[in-house]
C-alpha positions in Angstrom: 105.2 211.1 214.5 105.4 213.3 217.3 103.8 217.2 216.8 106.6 220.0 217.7 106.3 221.7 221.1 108.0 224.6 222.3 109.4 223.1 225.7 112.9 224.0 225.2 112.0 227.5 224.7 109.7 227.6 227.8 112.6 225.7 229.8 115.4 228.4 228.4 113.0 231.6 228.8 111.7 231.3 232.3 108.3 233.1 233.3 109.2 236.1 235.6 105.8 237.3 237.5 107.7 240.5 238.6 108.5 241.6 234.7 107.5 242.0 231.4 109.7 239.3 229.5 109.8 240.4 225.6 112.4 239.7 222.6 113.2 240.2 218.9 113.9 237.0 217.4 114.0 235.7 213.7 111.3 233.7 212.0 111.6 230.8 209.9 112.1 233.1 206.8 114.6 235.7 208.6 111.9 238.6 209.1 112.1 239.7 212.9 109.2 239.2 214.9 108.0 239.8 218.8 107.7 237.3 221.7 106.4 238.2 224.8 107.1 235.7 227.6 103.2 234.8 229.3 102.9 232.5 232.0 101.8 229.6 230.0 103.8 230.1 226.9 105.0 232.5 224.1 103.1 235.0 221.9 104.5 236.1 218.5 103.8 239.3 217.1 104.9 240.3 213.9 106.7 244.1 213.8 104.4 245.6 210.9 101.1 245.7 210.1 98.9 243.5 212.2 100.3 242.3 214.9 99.5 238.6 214.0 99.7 238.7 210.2 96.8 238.7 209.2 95.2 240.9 206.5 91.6 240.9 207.4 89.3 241.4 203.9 92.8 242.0 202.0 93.0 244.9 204.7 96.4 245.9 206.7 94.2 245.9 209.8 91.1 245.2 210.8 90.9 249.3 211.4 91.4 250.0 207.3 88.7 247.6 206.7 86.2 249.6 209.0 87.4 252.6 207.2 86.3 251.3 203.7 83.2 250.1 204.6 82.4 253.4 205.8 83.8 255.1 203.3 80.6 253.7 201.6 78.5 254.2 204.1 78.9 257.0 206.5 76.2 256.3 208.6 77.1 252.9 209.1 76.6 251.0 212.6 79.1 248.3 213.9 77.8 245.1 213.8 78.2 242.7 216.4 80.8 240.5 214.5 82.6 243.5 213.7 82.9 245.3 217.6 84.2 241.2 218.6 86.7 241.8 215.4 87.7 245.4 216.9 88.4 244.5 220.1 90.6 241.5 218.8 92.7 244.2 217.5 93.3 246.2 220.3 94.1 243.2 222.3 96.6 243.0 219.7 98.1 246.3 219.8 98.3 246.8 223.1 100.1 243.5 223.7 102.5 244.9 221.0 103.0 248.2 222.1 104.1 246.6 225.8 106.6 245.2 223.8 107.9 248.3 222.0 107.8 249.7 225.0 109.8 247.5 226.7 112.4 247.6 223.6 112.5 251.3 224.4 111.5 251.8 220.9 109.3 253.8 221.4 108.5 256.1 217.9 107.2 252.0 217.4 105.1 252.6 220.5 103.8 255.6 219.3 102.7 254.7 216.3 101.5 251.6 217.7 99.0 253.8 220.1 97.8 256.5 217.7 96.4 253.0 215.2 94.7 252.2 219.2 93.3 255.8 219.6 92.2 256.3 216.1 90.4 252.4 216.4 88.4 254.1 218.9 88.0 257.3 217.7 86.2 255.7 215.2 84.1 252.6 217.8 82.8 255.8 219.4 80.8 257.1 215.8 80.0 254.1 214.7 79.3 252.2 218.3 75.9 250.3 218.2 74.8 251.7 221.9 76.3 253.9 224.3 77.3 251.2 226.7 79.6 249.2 224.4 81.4 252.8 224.0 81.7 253.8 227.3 83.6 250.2 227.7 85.7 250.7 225.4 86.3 254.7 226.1 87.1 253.6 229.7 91.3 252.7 228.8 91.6 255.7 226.6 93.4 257.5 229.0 95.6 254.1 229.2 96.3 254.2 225.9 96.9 258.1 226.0 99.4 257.5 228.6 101.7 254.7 226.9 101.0 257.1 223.8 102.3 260.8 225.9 105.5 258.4 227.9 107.0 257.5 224.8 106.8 260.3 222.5 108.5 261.8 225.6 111.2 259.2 226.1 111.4 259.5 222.4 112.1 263.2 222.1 114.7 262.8 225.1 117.1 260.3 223.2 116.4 262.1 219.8 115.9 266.1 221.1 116.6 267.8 224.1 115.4 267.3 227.7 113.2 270.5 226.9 111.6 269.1 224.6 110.7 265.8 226.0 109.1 268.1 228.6 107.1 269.8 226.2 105.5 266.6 225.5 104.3 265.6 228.9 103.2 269.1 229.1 100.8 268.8 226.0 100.3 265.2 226.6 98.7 266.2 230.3 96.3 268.9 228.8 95.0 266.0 226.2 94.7 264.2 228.9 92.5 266.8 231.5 90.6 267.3 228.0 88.9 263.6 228.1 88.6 263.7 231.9 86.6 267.3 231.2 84.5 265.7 228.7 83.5 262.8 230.7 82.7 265.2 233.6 85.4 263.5 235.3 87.7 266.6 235.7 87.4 266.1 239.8 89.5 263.2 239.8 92.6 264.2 237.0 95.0 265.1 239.6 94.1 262.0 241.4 94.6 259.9 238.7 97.9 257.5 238.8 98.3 258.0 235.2 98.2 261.8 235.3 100.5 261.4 238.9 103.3 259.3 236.3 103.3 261.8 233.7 103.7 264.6 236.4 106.7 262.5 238.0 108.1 261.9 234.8 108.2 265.6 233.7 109.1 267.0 237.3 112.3 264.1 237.3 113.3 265.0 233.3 113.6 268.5 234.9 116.0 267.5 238.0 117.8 265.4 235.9 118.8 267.8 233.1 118.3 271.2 234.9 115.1 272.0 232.4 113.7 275.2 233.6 110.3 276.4 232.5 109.6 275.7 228.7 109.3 278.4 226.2 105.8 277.3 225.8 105.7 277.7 230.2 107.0 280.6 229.9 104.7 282.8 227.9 101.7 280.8 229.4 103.2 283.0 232.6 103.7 285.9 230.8 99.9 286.1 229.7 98.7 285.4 232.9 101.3 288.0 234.4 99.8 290.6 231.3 103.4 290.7 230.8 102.6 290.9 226.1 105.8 292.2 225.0 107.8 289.6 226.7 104.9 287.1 225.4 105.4 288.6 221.7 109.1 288.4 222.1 108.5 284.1 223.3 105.9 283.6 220.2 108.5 284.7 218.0 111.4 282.6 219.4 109.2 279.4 219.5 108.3 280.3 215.7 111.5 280.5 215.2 112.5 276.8 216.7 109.4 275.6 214.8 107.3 275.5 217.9 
């Protein structure tokens, strides 16, 4: 008996070298799941929880299992077994937040980042030496990025144009914040990722005619000593829930 292959899929869904090739299709049991078009074949993620399925230790991630072993012990150092299981799962995530990205769904992307960040967040207290951090600390400004683009892109189809400005606009200061603390603050403005979000933001405010942010605005008006007009801005953004 012959094993399946998947060469009519590969034949119908040609590789494109110049594009990021990703679909929602059903599985066997009607749930929607992820494929992602690679050179060589397919990968399937599936849409919640892990990306492929798994519940590590009866875990929804590899991340909550970390969590409740250090829950019982806060002083706890990774093991070498678990920084090889940590990094499996942000190859994971990453691979599906490309794809939420490329959806355009992007509150999934999001989401999908912050699980990345916090998995780091919590490498870099429990890391075994400071060279396995530093690695892994290296693509949080990546992640940062996909994480800052589509709350932005997200708060321009659900919000305002204003708003989606106001995002790139925090998003940039998080960012200068981990190029400050990794005494790399010389090179922010020459970084692509930083030059993106600055395109994005400065094109978001062609497009729509977005002027300076209420948040802009009384940034100005301190600088300018100007604190009645400031006063008067603090209590409009209070009043939008800003």
């Amino acid at each position: 008996m012959e094993e399946p292959n998947i060469d009519d899929i590969l034949q119908s869904w040609p590789y494109d070298p110049n594009s990021v090739s990703v679909r929602l299709a059903k599985g066997n049991d009607d749930r929607d799941v992820l494929q992602m078009r690679i050179e060589m074949g397919v990968l399937q993620l599936e849409t919640t929880g892990r990306p492929d399925g798994e519940h590590p230790f009866g875990e929804m991630s590899y991340f909550d299992h970390l969590i409740s072993l250090a829950f019982e012990d806060e002083e706890m150092v990774m093991t070498e077994e678990m920084c090889s299981e940590a990094d499996r799962e942000f190859v994971q995530y990453y691979h599906r937040r490309v794809c939420w990205l490329t959806l355009r769904e992007f509150d999934k992307a999001v989401r999908d980042a912050n699980h990345t960040l916090a998995l780091m967040n919590f490498c870099r207290d429990h890391s075994p030496d400071e060279g396995w951090t530093m690695a892994r600390e290296q693509y949080r400004p990546f992640v940062m990025f996909h994480r800052i683009q589509a709350e932005a892109l997200g708060q321009l189809e659900e919000s305002t144009a204003e708003q989606a400005v106001e995002v790139l606009n925090r998003g940039l200061n998080e960012l200068r914040d981990v190029f400050v603390e990794f005494e790399a603050d010389d090179e922010f403005e020459e970084s692509e990722l930083v030059q993106r979000l600055q395109e994005l933001r400065e094109s978001l405010r062609e497009k729509f005619d977005v002027g300076l942010t209420l948040k802009e605005q009384l940034d100005a008006a301190i600088a300018a000593e100007q604190y009645e007009l400031a006063a008067k801005l603090r209590d409009q953004m209070a009043s939008q829930g800003g």
